[in-house]
N, CA, C and O atoms as a DFTB+ gen file, in Angstrom:
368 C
 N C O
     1  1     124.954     117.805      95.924
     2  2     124.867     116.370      95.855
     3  2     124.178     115.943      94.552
     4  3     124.726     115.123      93.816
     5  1     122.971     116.491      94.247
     6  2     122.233     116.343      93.156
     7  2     123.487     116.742      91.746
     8  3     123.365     116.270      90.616
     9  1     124.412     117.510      92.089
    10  2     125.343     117.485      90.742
    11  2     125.844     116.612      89.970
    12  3     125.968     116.419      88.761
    13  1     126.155     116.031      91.117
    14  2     126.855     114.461      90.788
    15  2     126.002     113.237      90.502
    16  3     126.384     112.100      90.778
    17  1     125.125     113.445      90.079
    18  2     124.263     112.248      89.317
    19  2     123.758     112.888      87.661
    20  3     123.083     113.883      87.400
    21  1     124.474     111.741      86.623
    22  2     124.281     111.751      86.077
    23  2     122.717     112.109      85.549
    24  3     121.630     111.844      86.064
    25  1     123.012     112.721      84.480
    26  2     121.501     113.448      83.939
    27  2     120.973     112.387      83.287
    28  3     119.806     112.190      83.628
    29  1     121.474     111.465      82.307
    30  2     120.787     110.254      82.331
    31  2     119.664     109.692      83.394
    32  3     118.434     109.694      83.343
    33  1     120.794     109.105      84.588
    34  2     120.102     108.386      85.976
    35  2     118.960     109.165      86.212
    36  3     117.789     108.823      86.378
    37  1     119.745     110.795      86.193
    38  2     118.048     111.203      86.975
    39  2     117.282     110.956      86.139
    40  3     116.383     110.308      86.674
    41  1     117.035     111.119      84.843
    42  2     116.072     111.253      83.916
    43  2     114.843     109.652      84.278
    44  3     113.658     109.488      84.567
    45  1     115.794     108.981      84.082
    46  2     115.217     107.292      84.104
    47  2     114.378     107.612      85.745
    48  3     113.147     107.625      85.758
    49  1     115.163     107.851      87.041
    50  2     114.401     107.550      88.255
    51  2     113.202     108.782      88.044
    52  3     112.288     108.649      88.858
    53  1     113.023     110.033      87.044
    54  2     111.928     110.704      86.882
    55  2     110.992     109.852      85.892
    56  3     109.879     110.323      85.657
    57  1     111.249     108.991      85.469
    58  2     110.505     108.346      84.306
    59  2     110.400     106.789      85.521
    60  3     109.449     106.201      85.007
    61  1     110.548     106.492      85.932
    62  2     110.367     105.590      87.146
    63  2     108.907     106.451      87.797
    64  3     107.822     105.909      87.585
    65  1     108.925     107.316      88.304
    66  2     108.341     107.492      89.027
    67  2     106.889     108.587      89.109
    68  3     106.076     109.087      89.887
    69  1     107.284     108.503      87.714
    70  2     106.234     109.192      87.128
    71  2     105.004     108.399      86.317
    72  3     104.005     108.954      85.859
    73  1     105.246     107.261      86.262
    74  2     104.786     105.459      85.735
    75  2     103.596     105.389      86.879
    76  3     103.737     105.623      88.079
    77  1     102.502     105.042      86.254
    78  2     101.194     104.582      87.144
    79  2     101.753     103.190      87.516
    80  3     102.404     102.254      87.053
    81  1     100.940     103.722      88.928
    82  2     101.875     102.324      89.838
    83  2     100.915     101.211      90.017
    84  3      99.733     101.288      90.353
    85  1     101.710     100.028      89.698
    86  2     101.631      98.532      89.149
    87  2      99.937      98.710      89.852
    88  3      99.560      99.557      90.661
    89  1      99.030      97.436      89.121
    90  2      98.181      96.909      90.027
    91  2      97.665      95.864      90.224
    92  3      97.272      95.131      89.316
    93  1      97.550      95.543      91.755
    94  2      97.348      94.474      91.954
    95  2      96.868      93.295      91.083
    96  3      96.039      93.351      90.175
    97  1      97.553      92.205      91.535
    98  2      96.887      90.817      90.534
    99  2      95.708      90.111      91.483
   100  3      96.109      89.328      92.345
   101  1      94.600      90.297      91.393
   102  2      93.337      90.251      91.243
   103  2      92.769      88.857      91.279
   104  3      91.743      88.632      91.922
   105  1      93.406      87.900      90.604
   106  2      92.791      86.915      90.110
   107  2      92.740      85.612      90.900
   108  3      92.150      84.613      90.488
   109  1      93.449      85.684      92.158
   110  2      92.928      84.725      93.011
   111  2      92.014      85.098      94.096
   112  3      91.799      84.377      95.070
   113  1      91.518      86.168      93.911
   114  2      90.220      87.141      94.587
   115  2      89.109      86.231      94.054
   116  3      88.216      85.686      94.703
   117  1      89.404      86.168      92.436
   118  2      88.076      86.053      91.496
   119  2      88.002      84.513      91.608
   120  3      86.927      83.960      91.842
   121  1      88.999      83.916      91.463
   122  2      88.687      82.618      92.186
   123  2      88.385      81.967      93.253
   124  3      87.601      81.019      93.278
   125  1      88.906      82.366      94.088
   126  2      88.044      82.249      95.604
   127  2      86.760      82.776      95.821
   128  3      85.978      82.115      96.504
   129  1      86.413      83.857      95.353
   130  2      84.932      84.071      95.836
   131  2      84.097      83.067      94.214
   132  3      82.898      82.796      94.267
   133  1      84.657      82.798      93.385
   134  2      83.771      82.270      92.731
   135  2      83.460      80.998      93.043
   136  3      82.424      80.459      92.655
   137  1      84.566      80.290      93.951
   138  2      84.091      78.898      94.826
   139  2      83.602      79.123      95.787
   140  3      83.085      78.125      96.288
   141  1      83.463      80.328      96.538
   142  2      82.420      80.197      97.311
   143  2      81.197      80.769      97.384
   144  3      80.398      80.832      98.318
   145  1      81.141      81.333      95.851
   146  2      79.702      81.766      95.359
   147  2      78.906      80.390      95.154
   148  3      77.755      80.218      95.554
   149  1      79.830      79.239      94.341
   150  2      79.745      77.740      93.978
   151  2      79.041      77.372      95.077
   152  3      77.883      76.960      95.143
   153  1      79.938      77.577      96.039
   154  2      79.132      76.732      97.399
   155  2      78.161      76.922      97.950
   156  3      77.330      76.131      98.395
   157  1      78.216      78.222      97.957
   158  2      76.843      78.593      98.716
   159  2      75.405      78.085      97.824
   160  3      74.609      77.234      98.221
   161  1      75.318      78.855      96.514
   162  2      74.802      78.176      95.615
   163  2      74.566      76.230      95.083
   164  3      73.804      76.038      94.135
   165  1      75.024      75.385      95.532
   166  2      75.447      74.217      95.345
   167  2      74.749      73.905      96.525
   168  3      73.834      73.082      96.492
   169  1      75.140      74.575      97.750
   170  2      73.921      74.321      98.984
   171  2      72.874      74.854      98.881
   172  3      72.074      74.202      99.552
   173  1      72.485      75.530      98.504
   174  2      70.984      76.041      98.246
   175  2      70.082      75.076      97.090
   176  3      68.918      74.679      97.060
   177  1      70.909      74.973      96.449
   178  2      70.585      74.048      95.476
   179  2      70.294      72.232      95.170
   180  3      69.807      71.524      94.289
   181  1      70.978      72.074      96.589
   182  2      70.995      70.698      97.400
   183  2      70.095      70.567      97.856
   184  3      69.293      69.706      97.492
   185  1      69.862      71.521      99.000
   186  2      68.852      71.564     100.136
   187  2      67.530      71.140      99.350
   188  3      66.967      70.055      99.501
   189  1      67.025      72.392      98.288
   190  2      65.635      72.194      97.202
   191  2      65.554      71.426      96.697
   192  3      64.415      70.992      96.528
   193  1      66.814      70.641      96.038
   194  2      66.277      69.138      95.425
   195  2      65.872      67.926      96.210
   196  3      65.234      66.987      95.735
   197  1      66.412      68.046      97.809
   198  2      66.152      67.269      98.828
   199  2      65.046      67.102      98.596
   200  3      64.593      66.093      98.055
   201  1      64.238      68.337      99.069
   202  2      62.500      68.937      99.057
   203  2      62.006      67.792      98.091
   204  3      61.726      66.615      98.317
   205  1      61.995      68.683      96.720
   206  2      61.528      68.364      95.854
   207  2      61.668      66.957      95.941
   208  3      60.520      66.513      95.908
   209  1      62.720      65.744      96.062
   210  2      62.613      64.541      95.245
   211  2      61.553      63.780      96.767
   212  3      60.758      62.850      96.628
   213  1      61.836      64.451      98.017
   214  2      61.056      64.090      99.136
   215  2      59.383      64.223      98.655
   216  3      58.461      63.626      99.210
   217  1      59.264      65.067      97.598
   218  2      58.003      65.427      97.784
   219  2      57.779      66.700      99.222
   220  3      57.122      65.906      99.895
   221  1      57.799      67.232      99.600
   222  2      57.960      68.164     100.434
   223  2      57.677      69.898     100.372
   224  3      58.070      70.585      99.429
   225  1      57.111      70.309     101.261
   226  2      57.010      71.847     100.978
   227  2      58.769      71.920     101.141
   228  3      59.461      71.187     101.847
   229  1      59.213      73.024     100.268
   230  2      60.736      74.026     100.408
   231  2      60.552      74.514     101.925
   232  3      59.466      75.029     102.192
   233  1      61.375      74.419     102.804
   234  2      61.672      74.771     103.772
   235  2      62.611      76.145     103.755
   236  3      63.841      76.094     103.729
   237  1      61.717      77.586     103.776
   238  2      62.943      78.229     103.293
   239  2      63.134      78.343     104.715
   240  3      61.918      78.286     104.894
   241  1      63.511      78.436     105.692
   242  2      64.567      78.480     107.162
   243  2      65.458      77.765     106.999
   244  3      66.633      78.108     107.132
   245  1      64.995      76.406     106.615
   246  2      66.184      75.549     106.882
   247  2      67.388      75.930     105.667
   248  3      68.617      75.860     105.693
   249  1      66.483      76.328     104.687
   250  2      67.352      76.851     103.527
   251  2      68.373      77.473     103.593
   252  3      69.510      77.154     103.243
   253  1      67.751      78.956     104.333
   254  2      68.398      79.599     104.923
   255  2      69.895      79.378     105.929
   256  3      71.080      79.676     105.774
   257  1      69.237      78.814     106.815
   258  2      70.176      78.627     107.701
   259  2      71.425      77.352     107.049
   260  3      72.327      77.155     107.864
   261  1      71.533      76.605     105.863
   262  2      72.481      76.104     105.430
   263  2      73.014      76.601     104.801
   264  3      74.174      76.220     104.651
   265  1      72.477      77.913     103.924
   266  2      73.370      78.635     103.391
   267  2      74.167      79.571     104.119
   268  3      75.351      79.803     103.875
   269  1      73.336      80.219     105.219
   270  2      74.784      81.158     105.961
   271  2      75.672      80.252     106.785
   272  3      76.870      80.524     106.854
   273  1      75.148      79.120     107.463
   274  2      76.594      78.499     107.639
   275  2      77.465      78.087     106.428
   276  3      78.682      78.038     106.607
   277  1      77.044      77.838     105.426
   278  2      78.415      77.360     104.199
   279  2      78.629      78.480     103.674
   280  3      79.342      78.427     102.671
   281  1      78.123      79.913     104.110
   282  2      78.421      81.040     103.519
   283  2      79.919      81.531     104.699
   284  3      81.091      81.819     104.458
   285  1      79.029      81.415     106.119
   286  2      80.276      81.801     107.304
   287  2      81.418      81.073     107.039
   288  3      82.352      81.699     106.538
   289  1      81.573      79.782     107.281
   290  2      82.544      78.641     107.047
   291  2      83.386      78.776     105.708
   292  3      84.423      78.144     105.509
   293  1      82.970      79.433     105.053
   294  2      83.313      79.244     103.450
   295  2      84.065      80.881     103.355
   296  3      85.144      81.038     102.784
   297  1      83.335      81.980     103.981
   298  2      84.616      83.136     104.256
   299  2      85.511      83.085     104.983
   300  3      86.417      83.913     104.881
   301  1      85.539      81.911     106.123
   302  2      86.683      81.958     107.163
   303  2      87.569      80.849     106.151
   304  3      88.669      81.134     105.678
   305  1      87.021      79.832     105.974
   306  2      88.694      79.117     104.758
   307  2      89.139      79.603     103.729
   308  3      90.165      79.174     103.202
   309  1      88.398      80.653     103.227
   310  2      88.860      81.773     101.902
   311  2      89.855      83.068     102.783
   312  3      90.881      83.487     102.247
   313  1      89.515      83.465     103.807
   314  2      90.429      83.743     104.495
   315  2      91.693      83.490     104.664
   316  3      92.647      84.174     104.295
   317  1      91.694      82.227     105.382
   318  2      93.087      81.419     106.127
   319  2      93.346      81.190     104.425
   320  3      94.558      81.051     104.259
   321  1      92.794      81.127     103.452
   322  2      93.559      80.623     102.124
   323  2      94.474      81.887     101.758
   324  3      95.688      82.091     101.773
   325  1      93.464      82.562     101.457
   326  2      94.374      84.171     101.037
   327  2      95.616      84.651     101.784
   328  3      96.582      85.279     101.350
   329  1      95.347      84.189     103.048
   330  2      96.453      84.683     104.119
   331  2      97.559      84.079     103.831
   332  3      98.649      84.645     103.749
   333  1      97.314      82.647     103.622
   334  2      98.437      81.706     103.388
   335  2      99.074      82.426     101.592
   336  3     100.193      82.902     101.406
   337  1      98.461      82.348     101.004
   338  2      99.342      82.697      99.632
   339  2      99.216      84.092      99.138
   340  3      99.652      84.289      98.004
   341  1      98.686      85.121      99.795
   342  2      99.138      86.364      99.827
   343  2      99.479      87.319     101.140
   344  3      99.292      88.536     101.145
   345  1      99.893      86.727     102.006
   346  2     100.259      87.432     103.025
   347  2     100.837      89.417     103.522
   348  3     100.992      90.054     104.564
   349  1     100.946      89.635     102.268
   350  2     101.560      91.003     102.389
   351  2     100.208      91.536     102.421
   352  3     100.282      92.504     103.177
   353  1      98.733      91.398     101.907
   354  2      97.748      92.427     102.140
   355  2      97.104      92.470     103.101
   356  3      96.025      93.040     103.258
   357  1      97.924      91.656     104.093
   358  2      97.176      91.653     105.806
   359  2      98.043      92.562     106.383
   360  3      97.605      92.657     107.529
   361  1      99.083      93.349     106.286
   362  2      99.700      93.804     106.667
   363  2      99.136      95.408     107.215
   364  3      98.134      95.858     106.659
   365  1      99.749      96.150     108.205
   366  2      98.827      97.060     108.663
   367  2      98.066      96.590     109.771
   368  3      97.204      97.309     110.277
């Protein structure tokens, strides 16, 4: 069977497949977590100026606790985002 293919063809599907294989495009990774590095940061950063313009001790609990909810909330819509416009790496 292998006779009958041109030595060309094979040559090319050995040069096919001998090629480091493609890699991933990356770059709506780097944008999504960099908006929700934004956010989390942007809430932390909210919260302290509250403080501060209140005059106020920094509350770090409350600090706290606004950043892991806009941290939780903010991986579950980076989620459902990724899912929606790259769907093949949920697969498995």
């Amino acid at each position: 069977m292998l006779r009958h293919i041109p030595e060309k063809q094979s040559q090319e599907s050995l040069a096919h497949t001998q090629r480091e294989p493609a890699r991933p495009d990356r770059s709506l990774q780097v944008i999504l977590w960099t908006l929700w590095t934004l956010a989390v940061v942007g809430t932390a950063y909210h919260s302290w100026r509250a403080d501060m313009l209140a005059h106020r001790p920094t509350e770090l609990l409350g600090l706290v606790i606004h950043c892991a909810v806009v941290g939780i909330i903010g991986l579950i819509v980076l989620t459902l985002i990724e899912y929606q416009l790259e769907p093949w790496r949920f697969l498995d």
